[in-house]
C-alpha positions as CSV (number, residue, x, y, z in Angstrom):
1,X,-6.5,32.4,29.7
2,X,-5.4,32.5,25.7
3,X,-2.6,30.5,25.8
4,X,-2.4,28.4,23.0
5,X,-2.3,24.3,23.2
6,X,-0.4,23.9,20.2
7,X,2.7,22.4,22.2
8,X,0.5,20.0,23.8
9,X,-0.8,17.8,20.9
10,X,1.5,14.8,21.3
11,X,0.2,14.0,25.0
12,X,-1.0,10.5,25.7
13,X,-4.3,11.4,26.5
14,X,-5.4,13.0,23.6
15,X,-8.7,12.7,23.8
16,X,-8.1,14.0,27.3
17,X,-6.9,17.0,25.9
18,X,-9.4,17.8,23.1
19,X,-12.2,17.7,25.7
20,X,-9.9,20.1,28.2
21,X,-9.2,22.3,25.0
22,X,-13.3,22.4,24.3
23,X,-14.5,23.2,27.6
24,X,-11.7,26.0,27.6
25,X,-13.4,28.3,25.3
26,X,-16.9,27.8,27.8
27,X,-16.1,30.7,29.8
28,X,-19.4,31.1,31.5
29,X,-19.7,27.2,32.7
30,X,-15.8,27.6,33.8
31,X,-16.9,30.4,36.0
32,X,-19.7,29.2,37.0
33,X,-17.7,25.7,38.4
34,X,-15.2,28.1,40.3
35,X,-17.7,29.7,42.1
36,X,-19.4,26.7,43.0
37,X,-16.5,25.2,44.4
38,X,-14.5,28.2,45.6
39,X,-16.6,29.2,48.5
40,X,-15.0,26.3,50.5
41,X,-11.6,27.2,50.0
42,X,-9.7,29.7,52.0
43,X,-6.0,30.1,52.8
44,X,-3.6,27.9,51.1
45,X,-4.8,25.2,48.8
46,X,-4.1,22.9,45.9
47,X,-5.8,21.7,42.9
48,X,-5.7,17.7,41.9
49,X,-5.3,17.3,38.3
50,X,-5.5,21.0,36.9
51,X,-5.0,20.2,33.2
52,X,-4.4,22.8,31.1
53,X,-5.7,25.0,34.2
54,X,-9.8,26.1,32.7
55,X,-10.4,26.0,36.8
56,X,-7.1,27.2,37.9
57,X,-6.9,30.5,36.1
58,X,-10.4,31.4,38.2
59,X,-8.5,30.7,41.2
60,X,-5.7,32.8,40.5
61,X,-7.1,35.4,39.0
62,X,-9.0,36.3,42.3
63,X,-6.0,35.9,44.3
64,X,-6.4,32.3,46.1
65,X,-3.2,31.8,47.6
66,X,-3.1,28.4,45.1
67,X,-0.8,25.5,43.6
68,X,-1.9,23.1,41.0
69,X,-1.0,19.6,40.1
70,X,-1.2,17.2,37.4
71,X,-0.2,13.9,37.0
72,X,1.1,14.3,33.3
73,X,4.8,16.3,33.0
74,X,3.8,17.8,30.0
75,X,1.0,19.5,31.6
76,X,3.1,20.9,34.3
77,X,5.0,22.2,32.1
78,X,2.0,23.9,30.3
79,X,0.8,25.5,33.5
80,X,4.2,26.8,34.2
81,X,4.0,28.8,30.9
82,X,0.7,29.9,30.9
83,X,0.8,31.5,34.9
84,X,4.4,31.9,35.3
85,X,3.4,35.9,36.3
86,X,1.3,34.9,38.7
87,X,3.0,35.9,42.1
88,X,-0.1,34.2,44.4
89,X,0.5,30.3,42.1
90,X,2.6,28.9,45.2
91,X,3.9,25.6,43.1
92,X,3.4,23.1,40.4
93,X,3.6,19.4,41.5
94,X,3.8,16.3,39.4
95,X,1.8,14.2,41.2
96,X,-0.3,10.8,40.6
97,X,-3.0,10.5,43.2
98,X,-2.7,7.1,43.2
99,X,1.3,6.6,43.1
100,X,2.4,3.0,45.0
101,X,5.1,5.2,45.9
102,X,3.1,8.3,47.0
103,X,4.2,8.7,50.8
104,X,7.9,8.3,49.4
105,X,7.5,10.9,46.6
106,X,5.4,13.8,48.4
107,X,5.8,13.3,52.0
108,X,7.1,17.1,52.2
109,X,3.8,17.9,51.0
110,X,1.4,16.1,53.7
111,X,-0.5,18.2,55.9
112,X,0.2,21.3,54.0
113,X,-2.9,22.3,52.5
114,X,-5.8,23.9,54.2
115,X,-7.7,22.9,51.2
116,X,-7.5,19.7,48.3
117,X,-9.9,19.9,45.5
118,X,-10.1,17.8,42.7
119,X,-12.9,18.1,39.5
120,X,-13.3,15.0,37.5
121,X,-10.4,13.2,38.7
122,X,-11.4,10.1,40.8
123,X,-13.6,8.4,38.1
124,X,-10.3,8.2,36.0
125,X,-8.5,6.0,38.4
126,X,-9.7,2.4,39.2
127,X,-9.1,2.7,43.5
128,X,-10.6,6.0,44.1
129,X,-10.4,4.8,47.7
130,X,-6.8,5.1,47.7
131,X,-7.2,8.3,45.6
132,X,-9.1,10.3,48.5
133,X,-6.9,8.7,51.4
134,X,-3.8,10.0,49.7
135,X,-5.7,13.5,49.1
136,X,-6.1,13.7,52.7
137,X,-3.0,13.3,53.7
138,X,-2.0,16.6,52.1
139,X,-4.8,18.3,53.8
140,X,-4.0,19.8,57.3
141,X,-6.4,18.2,60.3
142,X,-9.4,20.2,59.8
143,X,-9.1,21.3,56.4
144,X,-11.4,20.9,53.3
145,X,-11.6,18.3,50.7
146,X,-13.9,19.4,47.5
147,X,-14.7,16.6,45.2
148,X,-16.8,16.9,41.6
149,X,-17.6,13.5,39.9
150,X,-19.5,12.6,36.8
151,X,-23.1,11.9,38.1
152,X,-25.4,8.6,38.0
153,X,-24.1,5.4,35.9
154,X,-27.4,5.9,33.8
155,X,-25.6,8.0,32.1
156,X,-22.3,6.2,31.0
157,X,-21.8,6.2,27.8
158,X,-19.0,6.8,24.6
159,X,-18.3,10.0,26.2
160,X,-17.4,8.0,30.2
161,X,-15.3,5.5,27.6
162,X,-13.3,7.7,25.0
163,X,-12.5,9.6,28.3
164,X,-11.1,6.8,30.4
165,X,-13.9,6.9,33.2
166,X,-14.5,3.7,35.8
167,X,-17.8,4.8,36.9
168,X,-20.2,7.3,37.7
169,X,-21.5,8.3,41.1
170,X,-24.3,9.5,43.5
171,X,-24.4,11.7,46.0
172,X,-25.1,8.4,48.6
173,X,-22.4,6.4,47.5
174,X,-19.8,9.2,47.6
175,X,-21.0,10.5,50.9
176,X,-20.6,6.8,52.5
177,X,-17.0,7.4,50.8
178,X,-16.2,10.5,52.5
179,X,-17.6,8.7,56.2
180,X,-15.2,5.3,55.6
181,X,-12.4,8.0,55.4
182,X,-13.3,10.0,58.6
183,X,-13.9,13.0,56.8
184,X,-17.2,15.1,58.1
185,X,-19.3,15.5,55.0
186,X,-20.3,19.2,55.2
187,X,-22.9,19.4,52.1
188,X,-23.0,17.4,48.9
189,X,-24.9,18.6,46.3
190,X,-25.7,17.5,42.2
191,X,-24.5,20.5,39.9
192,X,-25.5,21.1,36.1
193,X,-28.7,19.5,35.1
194,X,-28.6,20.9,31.8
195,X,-25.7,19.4,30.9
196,X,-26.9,15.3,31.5
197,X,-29.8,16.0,28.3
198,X,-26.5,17.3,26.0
199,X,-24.6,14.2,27.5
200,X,-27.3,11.8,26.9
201,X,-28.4,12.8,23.4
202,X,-24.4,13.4,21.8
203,X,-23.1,9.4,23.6
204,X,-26.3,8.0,23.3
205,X,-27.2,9.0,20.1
206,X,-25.1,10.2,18.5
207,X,-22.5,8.0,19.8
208,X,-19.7,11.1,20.1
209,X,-16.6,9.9,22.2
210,X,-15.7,13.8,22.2
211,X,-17.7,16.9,23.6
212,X,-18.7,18.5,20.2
213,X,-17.5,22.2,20.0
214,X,-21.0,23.7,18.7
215,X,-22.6,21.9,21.3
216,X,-20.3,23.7,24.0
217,X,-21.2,27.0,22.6
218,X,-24.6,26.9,22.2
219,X,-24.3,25.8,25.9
220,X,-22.5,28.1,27.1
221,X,-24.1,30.9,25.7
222,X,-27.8,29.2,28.1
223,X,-25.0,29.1,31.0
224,X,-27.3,31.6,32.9
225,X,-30.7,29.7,32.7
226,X,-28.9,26.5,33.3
227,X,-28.0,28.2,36.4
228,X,-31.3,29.1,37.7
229,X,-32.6,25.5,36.8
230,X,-29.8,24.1,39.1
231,X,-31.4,25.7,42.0
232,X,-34.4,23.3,41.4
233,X,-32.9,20.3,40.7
234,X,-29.0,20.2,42.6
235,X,-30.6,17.9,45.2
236,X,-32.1,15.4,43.1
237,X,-30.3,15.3,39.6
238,X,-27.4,17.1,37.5
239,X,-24.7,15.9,35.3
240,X,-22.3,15.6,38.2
241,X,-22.0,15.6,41.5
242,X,-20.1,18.3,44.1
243,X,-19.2,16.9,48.2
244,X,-17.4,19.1,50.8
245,X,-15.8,17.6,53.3
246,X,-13.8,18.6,56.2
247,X,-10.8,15.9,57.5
248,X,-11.4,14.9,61.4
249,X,-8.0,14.2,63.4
């Protein structure tokens, strides 16, 4: 999980990457994510926007039979490098969730997956509609769809801006998402509580478009009180917000 970003500083979204890079070295809250999310994922799956693959090398590490995807070719490219050993990474996809010519570009993908997940991916895009009815078409009938968005519009800020973010959500408004879609929402849940006072006080305050790297440290290092907390607080409040779903025929 070392390898080195240094061929990746003249992407587009640098600011993109600089966060990516940060929450990298947060070992602890990486882990922590995966095995939020991973106990809804069984037998061959795919990962929406894996970035410079913090989430994916979880994945692969404990042997999830796995591909990953990111809309940026330079990223592929990156993931390529850094888990080209791994024999259970099935495939690296360029794909844009919200592509006008999606159907055209991955139909030999749809109804492939048993599961789709995708962290902190719709807020980026303005029709997240479009970006969870595309999703689902990759998903076999009766497979999963995981979804982790930043949490409560109270809390947009620098941080939502300098990263390119459209909105925040609740767990009410992304449920009623899941229903218009036809997928059965399983459980939704808030996840990281901890993390919204850090948010808050760095765009807020201190008006940081950029996760500071001490901050992440100091974080991480709390990673197992902030876990205990969360089983407190997941149904009411947290930084962002977790749905399972499972697509109906």
């Amino acid at each position: 999980m070392g390898q080195s970003i240094a061929g990746l500083k003249e992407v587009t979204d640098q600011t993109g990457l600089e966060t990516l890079d940060n929450i990298a070295q947060a070992n602890r809250f990486n882990r922590w994510m995966y095995e939020t999310i991973s106990r809804d994922m069984t037998g061959n799956i795919l990962e929406i926007g894996s970035g410079i693959g913090n989430i994916s090398a979880h994945f692969l590490e404990n042997r999830y039979s796995i591909s990953l995807s990111d809309m940026r070719q330079e990223y592929c490219d990156f993931l390529r490098q850094k888990f080209e050993e791994k024999s259970n990474l099935k495939g690296i996809y360029q794909i844009d969730i919200i592509d006008p010519d999606f159907d055209k570009k991955h139909g030999d993908l749809f109804e492939t997956f048993d599961g789709v997940f995708a962290l902190n991916i719709i807020e980026h895009v303005e029709n997240d509609d479009l970006a969870v009815k595309n999703c689902l078409k990759l998903i076999k009938k009766d497979g999963m769809l995981v979804i982790l968005v930043p949490a409560f519009m109270s809390l947009f800020n620098p941080f939502d801006e300098g990263l390119g973010h459209y909105r925040r959500y609740t767990r009410k408004n992304l449920e009623q998402q899941f229903r218009q879609n036809n997928i059965r929402v399983l459980k939704s849940r808030y996840f990281n509580f901890a993390g919204t006072l850090g948010w808050w006080f760095s765009g807020n305050i201190l008006k940081k478009k950029s996760i500071p790297t001490g901050q992440i440290k100091i974080y991480n290092s709390l990673v197992w009180l902030f876990r205990i907390v969360d089983h407190f607080t997941n149904s009411f409040v947290g930084l962002s917000v977790i749905i399972t779903g499972r697509k109906q025929p």
